[in-house]
C-alpha positions, 0 to 999 in steps of 0.5 A: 500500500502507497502513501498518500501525498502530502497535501502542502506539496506542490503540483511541481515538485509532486510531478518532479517527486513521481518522475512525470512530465511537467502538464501532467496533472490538469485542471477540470477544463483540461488546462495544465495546474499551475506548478505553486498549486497545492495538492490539498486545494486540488482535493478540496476542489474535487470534494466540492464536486 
């Protein structure tokens, strides 16, 4: 069983972090999240939901 990701980490050093391509990780429009945005706010965007 993984860990779950710390919800002060970036997008940016998360993708860094797990060896994926900067833009992995994208907005609900399909735009790239910003690098300086916190995997916490992504989840508390995807429990408003």
């Amino acid at each position: 069983m993984t860990r779950k990701t710390r919800s002060d980490c970036t997008v940016g050093t998360f993708e860094k972090k797990e060896g994926l391509p900067p833009g992995t990780i994208r907005n609900e429009n399909g735009r790239d999240t910003r690098s300086d945005k916190k995997i916490g706010t992504i989840r508390k965007e995807g429990d408003k939901k």
